[in-house]
N, CA, C and O atoms as a DFTB+ gen file, in Angstrom:
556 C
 N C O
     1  1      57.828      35.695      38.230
     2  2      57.195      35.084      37.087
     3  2      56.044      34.213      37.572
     4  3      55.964      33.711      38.693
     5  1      55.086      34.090      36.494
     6  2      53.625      33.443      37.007
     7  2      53.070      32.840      35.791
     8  3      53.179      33.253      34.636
     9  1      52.297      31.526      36.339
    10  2      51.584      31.144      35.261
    11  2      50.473      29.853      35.750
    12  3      50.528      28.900      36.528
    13  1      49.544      30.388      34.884
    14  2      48.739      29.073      35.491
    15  2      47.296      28.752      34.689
    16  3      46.485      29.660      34.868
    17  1      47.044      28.194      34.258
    18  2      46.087      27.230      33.544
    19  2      44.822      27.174      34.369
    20  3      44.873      26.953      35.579
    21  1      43.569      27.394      33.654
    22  2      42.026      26.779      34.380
    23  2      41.589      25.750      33.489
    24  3      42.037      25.785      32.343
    25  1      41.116      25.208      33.679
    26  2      40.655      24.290      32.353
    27  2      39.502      23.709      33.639
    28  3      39.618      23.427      34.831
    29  1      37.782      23.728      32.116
    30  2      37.024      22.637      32.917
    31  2      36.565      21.789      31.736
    32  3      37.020      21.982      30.608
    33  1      35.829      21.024      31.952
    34  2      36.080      19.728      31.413
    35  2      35.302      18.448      32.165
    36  3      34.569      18.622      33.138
    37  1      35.527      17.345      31.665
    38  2      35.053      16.052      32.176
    39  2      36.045      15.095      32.724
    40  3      36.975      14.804      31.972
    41  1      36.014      14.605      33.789
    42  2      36.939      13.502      33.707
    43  2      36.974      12.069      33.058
    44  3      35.940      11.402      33.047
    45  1      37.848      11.702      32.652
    46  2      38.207      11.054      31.557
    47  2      38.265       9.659      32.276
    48  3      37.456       8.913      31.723
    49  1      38.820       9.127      33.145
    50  2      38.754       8.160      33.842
    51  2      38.365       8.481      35.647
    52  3      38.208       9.645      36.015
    53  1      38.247       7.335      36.621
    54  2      37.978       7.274      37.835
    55  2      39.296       7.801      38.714
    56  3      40.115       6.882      38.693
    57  1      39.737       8.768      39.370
    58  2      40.707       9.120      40.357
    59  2      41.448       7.979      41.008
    60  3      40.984       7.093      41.726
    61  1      43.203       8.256      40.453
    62  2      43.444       6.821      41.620
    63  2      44.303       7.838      42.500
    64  3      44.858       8.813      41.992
    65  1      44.356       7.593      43.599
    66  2      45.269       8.119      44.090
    67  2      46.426       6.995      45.340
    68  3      46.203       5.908      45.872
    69  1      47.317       7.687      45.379
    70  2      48.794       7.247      45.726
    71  2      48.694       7.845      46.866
    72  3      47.815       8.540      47.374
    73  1      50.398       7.241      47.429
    74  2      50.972       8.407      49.062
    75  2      52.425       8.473      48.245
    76  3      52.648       7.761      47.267
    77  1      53.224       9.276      48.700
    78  2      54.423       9.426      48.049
    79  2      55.032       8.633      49.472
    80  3      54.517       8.045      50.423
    81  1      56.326       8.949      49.070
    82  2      57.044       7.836      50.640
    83  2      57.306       8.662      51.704
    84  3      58.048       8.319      52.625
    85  1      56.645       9.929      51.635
    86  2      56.424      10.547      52.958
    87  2      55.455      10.695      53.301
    88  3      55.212      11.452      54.240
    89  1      54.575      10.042      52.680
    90  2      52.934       9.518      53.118
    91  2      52.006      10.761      53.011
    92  3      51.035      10.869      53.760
    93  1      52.370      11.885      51.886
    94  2      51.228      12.622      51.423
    95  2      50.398      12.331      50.212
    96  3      50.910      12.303      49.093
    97  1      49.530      12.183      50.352
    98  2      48.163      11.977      49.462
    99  2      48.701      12.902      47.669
   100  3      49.224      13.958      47.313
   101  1      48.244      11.887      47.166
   102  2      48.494      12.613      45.706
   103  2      47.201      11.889      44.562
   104  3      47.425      10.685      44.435
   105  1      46.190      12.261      43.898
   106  2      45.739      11.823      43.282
   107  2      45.602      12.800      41.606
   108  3      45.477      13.963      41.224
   109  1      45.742      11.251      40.972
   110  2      45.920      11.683      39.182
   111  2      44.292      11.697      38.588
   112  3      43.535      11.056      39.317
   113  1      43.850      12.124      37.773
   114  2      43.023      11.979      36.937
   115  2      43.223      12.862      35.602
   116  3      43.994      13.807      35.435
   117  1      42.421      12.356      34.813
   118  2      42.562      12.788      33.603
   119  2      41.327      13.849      33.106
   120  3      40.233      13.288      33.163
   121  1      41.261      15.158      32.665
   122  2      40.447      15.747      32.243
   123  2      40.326      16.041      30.753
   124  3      41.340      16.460      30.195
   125  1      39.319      15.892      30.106
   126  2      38.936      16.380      28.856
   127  2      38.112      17.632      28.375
   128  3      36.945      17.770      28.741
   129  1      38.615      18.370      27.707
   130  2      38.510      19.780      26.900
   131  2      37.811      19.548      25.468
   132  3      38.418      18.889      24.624
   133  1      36.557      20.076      25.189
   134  2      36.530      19.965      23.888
   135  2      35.616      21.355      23.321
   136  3      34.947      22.220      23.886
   137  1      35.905      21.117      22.199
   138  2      35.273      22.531      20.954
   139  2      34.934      21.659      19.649
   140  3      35.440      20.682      19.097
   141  1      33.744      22.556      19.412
   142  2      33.555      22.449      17.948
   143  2      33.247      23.593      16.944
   144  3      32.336      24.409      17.083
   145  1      34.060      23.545      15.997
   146  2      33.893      24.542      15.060
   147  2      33.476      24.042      13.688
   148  3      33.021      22.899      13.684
   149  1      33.540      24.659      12.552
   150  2      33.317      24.522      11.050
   151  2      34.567      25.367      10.300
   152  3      34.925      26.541      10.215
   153  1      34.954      24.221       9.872
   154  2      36.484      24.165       9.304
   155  2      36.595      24.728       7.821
   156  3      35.590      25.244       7.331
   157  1      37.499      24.669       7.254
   158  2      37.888      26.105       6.247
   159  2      36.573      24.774       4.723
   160  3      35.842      25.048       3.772
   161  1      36.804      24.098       5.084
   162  2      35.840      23.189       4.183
   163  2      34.446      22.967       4.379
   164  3      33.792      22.331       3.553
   165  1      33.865      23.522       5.577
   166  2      32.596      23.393       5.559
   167  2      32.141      22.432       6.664
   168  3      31.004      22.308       7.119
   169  1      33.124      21.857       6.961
   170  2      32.801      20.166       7.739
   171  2      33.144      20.730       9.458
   172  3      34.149      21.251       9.941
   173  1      32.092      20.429       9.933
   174  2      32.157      20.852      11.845
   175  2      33.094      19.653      11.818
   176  3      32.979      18.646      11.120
   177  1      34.274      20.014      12.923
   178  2      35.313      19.400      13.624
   179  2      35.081      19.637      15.197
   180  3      34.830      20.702      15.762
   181  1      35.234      18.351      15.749
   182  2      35.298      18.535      17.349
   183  2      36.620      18.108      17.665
   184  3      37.139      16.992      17.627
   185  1      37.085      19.304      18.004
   186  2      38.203      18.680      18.934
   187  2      38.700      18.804      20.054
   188  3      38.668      19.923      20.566
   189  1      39.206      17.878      20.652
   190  2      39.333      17.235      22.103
   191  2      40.888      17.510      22.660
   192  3      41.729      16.758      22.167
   193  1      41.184      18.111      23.249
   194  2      42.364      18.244      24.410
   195  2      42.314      17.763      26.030
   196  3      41.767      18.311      26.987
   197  1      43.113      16.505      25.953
   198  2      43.306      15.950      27.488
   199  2      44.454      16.452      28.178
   200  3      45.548      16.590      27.630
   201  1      44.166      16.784      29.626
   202  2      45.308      16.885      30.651
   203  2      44.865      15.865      31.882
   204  3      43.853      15.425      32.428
   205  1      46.222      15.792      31.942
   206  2      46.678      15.065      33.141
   207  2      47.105      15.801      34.407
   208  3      48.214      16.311      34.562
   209  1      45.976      15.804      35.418
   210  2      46.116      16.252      36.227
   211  2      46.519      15.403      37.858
   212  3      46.100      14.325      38.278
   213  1      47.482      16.391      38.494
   214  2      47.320      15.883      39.986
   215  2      47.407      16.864      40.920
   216  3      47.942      17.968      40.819
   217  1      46.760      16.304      41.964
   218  2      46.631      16.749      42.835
   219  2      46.647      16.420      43.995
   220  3      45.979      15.410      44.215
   221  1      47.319      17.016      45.160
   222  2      47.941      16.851      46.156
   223  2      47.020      17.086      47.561
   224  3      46.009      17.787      47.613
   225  1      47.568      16.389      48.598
   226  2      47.238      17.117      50.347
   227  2      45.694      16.230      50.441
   228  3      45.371      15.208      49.835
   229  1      44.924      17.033      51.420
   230  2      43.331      16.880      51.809
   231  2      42.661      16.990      50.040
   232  3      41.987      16.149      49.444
   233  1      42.928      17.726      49.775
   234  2      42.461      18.180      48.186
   235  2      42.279      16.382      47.414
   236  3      41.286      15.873      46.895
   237  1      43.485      15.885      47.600
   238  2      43.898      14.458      46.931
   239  2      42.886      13.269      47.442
   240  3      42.405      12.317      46.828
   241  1      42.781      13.599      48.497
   242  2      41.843      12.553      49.226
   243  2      40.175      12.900      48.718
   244  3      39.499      12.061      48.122
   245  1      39.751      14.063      49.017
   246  2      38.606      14.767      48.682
   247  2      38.403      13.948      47.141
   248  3      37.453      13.227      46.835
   249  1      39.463      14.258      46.387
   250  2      38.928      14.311      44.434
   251  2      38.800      13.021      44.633
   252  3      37.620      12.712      44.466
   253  1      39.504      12.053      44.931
   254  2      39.781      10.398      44.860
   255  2      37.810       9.768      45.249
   256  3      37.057       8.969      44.693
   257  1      37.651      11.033      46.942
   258  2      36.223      10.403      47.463
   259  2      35.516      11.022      46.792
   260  3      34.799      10.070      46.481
   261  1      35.024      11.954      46.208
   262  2      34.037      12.559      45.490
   263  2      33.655      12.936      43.721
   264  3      32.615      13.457      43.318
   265  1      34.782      12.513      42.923
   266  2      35.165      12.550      42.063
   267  2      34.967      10.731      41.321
   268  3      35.302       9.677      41.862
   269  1      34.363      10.918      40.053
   270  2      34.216       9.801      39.048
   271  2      34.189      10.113      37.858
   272  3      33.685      11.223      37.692
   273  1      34.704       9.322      36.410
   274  2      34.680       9.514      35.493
   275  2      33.036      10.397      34.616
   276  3      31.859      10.036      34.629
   277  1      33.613      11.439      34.050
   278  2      31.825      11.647      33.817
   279  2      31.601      12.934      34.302
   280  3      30.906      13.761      33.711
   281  1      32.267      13.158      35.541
   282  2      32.135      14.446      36.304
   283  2      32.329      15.820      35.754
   284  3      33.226      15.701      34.921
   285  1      32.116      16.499      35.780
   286  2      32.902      18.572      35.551
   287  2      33.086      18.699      36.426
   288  3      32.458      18.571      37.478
   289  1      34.818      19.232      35.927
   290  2      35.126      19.914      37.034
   291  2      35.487      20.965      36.513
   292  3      35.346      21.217      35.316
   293  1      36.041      21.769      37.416
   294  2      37.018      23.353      36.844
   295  2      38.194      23.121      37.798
   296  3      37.939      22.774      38.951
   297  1      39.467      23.288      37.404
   298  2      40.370      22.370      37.570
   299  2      41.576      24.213      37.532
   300  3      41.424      24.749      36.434
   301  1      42.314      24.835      38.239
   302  2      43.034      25.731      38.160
   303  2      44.482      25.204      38.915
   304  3      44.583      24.934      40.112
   305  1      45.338      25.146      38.114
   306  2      46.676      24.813      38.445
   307  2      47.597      25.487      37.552
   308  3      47.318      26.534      36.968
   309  1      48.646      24.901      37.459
   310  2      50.240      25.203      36.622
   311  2      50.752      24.223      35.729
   312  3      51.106      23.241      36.381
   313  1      50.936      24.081      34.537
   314  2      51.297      23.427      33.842
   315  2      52.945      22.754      34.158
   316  3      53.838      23.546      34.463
   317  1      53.089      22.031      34.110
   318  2      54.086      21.221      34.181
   319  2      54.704      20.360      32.988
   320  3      54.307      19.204      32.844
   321  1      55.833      20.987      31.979
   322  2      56.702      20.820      31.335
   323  2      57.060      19.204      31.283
   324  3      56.856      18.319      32.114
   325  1      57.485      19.183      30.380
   326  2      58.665      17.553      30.097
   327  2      60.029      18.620      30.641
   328  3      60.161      19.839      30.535
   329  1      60.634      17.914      31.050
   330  2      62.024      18.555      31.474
   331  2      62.973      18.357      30.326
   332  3      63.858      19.207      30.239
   333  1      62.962      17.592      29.610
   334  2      63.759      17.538      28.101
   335  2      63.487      18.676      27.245
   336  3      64.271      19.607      27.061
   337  1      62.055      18.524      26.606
   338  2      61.649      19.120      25.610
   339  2      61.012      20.242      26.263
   340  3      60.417      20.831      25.360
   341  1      60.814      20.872      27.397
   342  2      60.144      22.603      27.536
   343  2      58.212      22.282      27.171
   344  3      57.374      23.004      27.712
   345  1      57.922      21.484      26.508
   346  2      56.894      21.438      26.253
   347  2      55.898      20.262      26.606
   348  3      56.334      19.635      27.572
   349  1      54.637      19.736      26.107
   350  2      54.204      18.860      26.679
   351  2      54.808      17.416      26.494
   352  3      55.465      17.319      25.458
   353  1      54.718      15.939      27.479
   354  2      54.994      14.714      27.222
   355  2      54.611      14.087      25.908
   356  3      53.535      13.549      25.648
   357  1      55.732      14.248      25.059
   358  2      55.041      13.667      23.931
   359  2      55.069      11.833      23.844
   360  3      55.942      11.495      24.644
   361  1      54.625      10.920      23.369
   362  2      54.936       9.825      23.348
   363  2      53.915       9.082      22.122
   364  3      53.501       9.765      21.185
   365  1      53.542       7.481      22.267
   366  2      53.724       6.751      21.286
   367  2      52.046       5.906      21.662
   368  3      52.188       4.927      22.395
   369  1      50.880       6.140      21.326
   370  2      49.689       5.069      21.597
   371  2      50.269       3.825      21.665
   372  3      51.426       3.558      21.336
   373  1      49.369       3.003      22.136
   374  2      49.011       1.446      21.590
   375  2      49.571       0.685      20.390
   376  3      50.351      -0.173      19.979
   377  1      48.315       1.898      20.022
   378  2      48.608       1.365      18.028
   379  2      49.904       2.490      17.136
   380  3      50.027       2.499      15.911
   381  1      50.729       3.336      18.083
   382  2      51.333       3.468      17.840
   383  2      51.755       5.101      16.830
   384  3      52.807       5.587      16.415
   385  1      50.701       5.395      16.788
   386  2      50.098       6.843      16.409
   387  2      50.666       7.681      17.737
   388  3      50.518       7.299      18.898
   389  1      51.465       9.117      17.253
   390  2      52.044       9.911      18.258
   391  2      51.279      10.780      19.274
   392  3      50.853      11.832      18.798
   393  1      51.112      10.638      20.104
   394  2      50.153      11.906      21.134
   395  2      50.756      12.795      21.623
   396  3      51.828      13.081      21.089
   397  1      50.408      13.408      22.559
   398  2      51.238      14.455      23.703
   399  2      50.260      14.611      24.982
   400  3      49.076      14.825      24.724
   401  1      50.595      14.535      26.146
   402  2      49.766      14.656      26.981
   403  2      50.394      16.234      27.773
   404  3      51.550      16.583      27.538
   405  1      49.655      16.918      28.524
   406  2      49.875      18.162      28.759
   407  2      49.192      18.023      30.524
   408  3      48.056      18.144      30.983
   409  1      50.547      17.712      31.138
   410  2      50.481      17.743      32.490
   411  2      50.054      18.980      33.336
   412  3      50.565      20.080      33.121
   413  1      49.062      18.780      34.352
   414  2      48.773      20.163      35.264
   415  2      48.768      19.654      36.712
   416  3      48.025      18.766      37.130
   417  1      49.515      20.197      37.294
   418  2      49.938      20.122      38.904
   419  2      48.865      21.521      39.555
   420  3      49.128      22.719      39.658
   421  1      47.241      20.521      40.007
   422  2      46.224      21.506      40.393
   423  2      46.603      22.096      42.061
   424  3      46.948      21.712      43.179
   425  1      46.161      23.597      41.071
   426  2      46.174      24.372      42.813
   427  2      45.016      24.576      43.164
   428  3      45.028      25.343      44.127
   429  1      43.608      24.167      42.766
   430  2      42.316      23.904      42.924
   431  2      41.681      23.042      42.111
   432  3      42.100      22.697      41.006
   433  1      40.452      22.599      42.738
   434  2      39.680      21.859      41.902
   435  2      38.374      22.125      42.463
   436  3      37.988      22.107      43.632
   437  1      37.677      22.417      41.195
   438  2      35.700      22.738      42.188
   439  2      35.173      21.794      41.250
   440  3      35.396      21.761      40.040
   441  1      34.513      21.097      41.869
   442  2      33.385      20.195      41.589
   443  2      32.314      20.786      41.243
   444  3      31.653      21.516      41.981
   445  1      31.961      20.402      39.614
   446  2      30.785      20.986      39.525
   447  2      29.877      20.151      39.079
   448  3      30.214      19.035      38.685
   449  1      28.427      20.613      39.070
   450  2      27.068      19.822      39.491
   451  2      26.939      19.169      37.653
   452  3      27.318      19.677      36.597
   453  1      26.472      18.300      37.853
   454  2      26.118      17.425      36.473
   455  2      27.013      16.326      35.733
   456  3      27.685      15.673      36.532
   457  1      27.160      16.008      34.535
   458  2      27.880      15.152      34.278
   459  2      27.141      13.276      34.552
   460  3      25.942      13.021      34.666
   461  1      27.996      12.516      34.583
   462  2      27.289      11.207      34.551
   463  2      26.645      11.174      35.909
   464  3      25.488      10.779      36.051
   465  1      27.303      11.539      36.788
   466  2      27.326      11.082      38.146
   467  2      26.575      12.666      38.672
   468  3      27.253      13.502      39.269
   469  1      24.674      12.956      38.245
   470  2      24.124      14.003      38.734
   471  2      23.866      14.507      40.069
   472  3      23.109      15.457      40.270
   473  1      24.598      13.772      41.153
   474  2      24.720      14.155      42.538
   475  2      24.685      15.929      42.888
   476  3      24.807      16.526      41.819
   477  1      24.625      16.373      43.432
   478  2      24.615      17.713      43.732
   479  2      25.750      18.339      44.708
   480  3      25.875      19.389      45.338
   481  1      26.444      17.268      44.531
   482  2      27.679      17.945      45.585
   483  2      28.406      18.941      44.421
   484  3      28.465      18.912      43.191
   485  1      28.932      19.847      45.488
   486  2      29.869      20.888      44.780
   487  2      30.664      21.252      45.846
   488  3      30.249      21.222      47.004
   489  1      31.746      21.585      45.545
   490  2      32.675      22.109      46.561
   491  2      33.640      22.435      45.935
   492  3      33.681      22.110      44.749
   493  1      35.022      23.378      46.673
   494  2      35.810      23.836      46.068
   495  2      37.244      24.074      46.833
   496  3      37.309      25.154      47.421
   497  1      38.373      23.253      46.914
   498  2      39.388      22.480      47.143
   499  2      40.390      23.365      47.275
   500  3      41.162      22.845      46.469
   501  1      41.078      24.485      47.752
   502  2      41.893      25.465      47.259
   503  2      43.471      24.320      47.737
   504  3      43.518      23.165      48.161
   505  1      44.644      25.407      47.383
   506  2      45.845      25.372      47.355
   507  2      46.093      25.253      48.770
   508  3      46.261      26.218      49.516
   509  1      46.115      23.797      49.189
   510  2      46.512      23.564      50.584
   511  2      48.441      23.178      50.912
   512  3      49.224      23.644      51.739
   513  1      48.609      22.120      49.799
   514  2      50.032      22.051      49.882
   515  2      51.078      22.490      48.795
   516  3      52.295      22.663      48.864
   517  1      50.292      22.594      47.898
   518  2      51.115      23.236      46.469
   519  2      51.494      22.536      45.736
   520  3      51.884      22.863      44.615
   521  1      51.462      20.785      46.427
   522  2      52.138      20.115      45.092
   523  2      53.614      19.700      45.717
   524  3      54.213      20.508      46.427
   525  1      54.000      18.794      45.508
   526  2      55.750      18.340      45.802
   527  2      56.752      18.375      44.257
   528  3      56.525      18.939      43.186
   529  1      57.945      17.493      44.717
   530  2      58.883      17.546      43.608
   531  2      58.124      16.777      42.571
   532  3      57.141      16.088      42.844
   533  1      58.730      16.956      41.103
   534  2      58.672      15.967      40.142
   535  2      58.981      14.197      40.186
   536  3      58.653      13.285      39.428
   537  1      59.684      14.243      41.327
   538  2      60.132      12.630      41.810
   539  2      59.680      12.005      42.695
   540  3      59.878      10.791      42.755
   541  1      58.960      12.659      43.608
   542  2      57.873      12.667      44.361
   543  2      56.562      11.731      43.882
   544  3      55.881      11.091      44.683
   545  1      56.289      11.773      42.170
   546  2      54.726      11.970      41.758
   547  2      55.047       9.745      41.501
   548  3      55.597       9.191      40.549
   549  1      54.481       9.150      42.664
   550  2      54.416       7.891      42.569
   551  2      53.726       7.628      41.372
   552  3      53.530       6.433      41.593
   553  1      53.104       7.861      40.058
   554  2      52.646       7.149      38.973
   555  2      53.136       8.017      38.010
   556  3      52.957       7.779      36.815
């Protein structure tokens, strides 16, 4: 069985990254997805889908140094479940309005050119460690 997600997008905040307690590199960031269409009423709708991504090994260190909010990336990994519910983390805002966030454990990440931060680096990160356990993920 196989499955796996590309998604590109912007990042949503600045890369933090962690060590787990066997001292491999893991860094989170957040990516944003969006579309706009014209809805059964006439009225263009944009809408926005965030994942939460991490990523592991040399890869983790790389996104943390080269990576800032603002950026595109193209982001290819595996989705990663709530272990309760089969589906994405659902939970509760601020103000208290329900979300869901939709976790991806990346098996690449390519940096691509533009975004806030117009630097010209590009590069492209493949599947060095695969990712560890779920208990593993320090944040």
């Amino acid at each position: 069985m196989f499955q796996q997600i590309t998604i590109v997008g912007y990042l949503g905040n600045d890369p933090v990254m962690r060590f787990t307690p066997s001292g491999q590199a893991v860094t989170g960031f957040s990516v944003a997805t969006s579309r706009q269409y014209t809805g059964n009423d006439g009225q263009k709708v944009d809408e926005t889908t965030w994942f939460r991504v991490s990523v592991w090994g040399s890869q983790a260190e790389a996104c943390n140094q080269y990576l800032s909010k603002g950026r595109p990336v193209l982001v290819v990994g595996r989705l990663r479940p709530d272990l309760q519910t089969g589906g994405p983390r659902v939970y509760n805002r601020q103000d208290g309005s329900p979300a869901a966030s939709f976790e991806v454990n990346a098996l690449s990440v390519k940096f691509l050119p533009g975004g806030r931060d117009s630097g010209s680096y590009e590069q492209d990160f493949g599947d060095e460690q695969g990712g560890a356990e779920e208990d593993e993920i320090p944040f």
